[in-house]
C-alpha positions in Angstrom: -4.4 30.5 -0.3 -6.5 26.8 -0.8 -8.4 26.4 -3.5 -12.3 26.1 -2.3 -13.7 22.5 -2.6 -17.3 22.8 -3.9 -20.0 22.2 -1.4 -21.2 19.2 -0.2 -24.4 17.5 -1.4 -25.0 14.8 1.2 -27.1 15.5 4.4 -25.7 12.7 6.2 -22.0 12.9 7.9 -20.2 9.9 6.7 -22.0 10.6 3.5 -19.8 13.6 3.4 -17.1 11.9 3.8 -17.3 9.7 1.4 -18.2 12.6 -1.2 -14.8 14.7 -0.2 -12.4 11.7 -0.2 -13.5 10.7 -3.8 -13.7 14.2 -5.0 -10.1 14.4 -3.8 -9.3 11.0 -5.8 -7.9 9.3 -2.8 -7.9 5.4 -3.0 -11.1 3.0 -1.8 -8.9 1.9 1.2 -8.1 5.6 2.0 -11.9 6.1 2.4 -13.0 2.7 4.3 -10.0 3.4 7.0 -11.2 8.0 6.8 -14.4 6.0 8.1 -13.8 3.7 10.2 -11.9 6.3 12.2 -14.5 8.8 11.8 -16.8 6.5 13.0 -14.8 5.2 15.9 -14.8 8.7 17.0 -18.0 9.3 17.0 -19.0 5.9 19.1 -16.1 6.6 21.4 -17.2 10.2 22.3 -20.8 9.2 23.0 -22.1 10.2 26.6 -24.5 8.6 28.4 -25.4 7.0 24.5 -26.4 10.2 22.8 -24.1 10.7 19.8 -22.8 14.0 19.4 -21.9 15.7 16.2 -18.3 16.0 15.4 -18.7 20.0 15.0 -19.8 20.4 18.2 -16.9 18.4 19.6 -13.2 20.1 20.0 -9.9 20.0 21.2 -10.2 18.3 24.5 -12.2 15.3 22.8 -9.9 14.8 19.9 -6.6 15.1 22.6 -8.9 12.3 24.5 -9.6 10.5 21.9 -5.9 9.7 20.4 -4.7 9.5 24.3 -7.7 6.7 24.4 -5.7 5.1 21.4 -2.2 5.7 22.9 -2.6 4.8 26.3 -5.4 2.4 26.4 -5.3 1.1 23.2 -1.6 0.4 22.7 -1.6 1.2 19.1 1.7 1.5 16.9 3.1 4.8 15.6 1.7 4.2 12.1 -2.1 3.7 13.4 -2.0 6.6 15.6 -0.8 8.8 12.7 -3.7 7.2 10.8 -6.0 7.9 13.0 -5.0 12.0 13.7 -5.1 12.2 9.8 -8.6 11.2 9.6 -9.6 13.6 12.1 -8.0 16.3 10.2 -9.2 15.3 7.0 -12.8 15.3 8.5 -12.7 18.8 10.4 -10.8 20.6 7.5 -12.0 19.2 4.1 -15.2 18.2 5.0 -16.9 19.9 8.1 -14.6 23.2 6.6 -13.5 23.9 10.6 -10.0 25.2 10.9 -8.4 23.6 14.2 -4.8 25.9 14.7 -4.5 23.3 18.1 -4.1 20.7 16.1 -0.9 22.0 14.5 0.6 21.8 17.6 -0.4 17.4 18.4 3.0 16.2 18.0 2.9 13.2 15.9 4.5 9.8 17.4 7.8 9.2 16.0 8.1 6.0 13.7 11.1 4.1 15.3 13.5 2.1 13.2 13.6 -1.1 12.8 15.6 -4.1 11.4 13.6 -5.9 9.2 12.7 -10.0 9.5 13.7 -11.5 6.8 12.9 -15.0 5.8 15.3 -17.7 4.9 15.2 -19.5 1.3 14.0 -22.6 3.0 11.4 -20.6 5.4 10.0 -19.2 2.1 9.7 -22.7 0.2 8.1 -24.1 3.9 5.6 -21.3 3.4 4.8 -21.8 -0.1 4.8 -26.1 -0.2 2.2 -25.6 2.4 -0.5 -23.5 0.1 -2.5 -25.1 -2.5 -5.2 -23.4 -5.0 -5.3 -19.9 -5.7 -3.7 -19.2 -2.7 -0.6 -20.5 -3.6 -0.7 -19.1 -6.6 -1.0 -15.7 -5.6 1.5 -15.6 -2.8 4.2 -17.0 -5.6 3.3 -14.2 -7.8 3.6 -11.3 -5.0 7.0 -13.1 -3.4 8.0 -13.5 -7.7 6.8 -10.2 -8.9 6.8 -7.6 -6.1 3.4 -7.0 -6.1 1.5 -5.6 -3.1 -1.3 -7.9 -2.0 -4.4 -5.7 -3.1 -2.4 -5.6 -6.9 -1.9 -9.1 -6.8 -6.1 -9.5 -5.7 -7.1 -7.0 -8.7 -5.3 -8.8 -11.6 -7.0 -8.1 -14.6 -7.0 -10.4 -17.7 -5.4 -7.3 -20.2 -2.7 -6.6 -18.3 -1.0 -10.1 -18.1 1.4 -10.3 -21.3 2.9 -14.2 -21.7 4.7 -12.9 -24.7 7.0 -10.5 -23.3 6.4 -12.5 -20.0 5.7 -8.6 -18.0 2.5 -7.8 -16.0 1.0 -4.3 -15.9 0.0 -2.8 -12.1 -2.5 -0.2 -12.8 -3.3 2.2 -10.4 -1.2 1.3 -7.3 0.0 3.4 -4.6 -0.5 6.9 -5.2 -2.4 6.1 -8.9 0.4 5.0 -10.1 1.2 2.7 -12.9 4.4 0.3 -13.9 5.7 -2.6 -15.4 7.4 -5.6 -13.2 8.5 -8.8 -15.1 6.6 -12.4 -14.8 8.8 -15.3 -13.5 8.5 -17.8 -16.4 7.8 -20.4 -13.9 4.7 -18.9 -12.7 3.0 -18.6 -16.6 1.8 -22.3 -17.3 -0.2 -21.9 -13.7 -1.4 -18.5 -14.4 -2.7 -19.8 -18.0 -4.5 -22.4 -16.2 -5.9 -20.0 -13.9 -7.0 -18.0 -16.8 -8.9 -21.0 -18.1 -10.6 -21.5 -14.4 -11.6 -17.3 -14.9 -12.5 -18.1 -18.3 -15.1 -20.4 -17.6 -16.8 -18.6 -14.4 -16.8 -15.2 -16.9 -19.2 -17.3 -19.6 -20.8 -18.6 -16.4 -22.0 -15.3 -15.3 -22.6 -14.0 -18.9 -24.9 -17.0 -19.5 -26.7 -16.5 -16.3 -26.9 -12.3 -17.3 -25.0 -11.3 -14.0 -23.4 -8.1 -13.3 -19.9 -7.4 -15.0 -16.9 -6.3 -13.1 -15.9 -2.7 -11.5 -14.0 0.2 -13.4 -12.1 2.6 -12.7 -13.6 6.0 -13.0 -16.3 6.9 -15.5 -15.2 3.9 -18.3 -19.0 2.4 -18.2 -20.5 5.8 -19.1 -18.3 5.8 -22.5 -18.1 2.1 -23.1 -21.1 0.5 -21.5 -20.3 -3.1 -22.0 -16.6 -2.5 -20.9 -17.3 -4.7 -17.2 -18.7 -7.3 -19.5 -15.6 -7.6 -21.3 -13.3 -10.5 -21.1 -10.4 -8.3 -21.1 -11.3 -6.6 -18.0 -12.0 -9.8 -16.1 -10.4 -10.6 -12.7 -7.8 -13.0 -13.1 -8.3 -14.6 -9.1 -12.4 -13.6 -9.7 -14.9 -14.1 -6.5 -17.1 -16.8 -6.4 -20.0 -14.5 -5.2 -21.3 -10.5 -6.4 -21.0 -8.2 -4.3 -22.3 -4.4 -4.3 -20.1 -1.9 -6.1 -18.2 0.3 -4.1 -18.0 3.1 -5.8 -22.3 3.5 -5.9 -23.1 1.8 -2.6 -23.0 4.6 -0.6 -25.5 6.3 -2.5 -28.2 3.5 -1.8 -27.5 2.0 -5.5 -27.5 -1.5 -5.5 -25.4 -2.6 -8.3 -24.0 -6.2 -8.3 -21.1 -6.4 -9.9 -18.0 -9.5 -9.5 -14.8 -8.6 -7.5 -11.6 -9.9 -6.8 -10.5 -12.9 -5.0 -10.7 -12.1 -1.1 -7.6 -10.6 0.5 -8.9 -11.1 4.0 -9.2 -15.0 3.2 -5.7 -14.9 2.1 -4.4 -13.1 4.6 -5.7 -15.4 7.2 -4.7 -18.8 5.2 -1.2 -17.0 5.2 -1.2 -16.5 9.0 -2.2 -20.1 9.6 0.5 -21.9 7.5 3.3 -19.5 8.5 2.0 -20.2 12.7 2.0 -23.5 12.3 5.5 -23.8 10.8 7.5 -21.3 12.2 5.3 -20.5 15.5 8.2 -18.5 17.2 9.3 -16.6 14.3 8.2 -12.9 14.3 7.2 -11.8 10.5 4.5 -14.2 10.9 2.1 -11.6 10.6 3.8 -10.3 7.4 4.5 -11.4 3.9 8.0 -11.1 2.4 7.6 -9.6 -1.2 10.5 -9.1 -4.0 11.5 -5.9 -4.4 11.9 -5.3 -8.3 15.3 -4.4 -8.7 16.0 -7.5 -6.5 14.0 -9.8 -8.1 16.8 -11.8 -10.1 17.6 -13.0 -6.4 14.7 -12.9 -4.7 15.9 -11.2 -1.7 13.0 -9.2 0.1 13.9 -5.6 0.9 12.3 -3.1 4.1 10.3 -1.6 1.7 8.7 -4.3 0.1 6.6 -6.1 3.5 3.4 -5.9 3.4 2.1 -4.7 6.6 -1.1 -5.5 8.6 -4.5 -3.0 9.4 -5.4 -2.3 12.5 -8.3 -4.3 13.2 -11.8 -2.7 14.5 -12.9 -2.2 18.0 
């Protein structure tokens, strides 16, 4: 039998949402995409522009609704998947309505396929062309293995020049682990340190908000954002709102990590200009760790792109 999740406390819909996905513990990205799709649903399945409520929809608009995305749409295997599991999440864990049809969707089959691999030289194309932080980053991720959000929420503590390793905390599926630092990457990441350095006593001296943490860490240690240690190491040049308070009308500023959206597009504009009829220009080759004495990027270690909004 499933163990009961408490009740909810929020009125509003993707309130409730929000509450069930982080009572769960699933990951920040996890929620944002739970409702986006939720809310896609909810736009899509207006008639005549009066929204209806989720519970009083069914099977026929959900089967619509992902025909909508297969047919119309176009989307891959892997969004459409996305998508059915944020339906389910948001009929079973939050709106607590059991759906035995939906057992029976068939999920689209991921088909397999070969990998595009960049050369040596397509690699050192990509990377001469970047300059700043940007460059920076993408030689740690291609040197280290790093998936692009790990890379974006570098923290200070967990960069060790003396045993020349970096900590990834939290990654996928909360977990933690150890990958090695390329010694060529140190003496730029020191000076980067420096840059952080300067905008953290910036921001101290002008009495702005610290950084997020994880969890509950403030309520034990209430200076700990404040902290040099737990400083971004590619830090945002603006605030912005704390996600993990936002949604409950809180307005806490606080400093995040260097944009991933910016890099993302910087990357697709250096890699279409260079190699315009390659096709992994929408991708980022990263080193898998047990390959990364020859830097040989594996299936399992290309970062993949988010299917953008309506």
């Amino acid at each position: 039998m499933k163990p009961r999740s408490p009740p909810l406390q929020s009125t509003r819909l993707l309130d409730q949402v929000r509450e069930r996905v982080r009572y769960l513990h699933y990951s920040l990205s996890t929620e944002k995409t739970y409702l986006y799709w939720v809310r896609f649903f909810i736009r899509w399945s207006a008639n005549g522009g009066v929204m209806r409520h989720p519970r009083d929809m069914g099977a026929p608009e959900v089967e619509a609704f992902l025909t909508m995305l297969a047919t119309e749409r176009r989307v891959s295997a892997s969004t459409h998947n996305q998508a059915l599991s944020a339906l389910l999440f948001l009929y079973r864990e939050v709106l607590s309505v059991e759906l035995p049809w939906l057992d029976g969707v068939n999920r689209p089959a991921q088909k397999k396929r070969l990998p595009s691999v960049l050369t040596k030289d397509e690699v050192a194309g990509l990377l001469a062309h970047m300059d700043g932080q940007t460059a920076l980053i993408a030689r740690l991720l291609y040197g280290t293995g790093m998936r692009l959000m790990e890379g974006m929420r570098l923290r200070i503590k967990d960069v060790d020049f003396d045993r020349h390793v970096i900590i990834v905390r939290d990654a996928k599926g909360g977990k933690d682990r150890v990958v090695m630092l390329p010694r060529s990457l140190a003496p730029a990441l020191r000076l980067q340190m420096l840059a952080a350095r300067a905008q953290w006593e910036a921001d101290r001296q002008a009495q702005r908000g610290g950084v997020e943490t994880p969890h509950a860490l403030e309520q034990k240690y209430p200076q700990v954002g404040h902290t040099w240690g737990w400083f971004w190491m590619f830090p945002s040049p603006t605030l912005s709102i704390d996600p993990a308070v936002a949604w409950s009308g809180a307005t806490i500023c606080v400093k995040t990590g260097f944009s991933a959206r910016s890099k993302r597009r910087c990357r697709w504009r250096v890699f279409a200009s260079l190699y315009p009829s390659t096709p992994c220009a929408t991708v980022l080759p990263r080193t898998c760790c047990k390959l990364a004495p020859t830097f040989a990027p594996c299936k399992s270690c290309w970062a993949t792109v988010m299917y953008p909004p309506p």
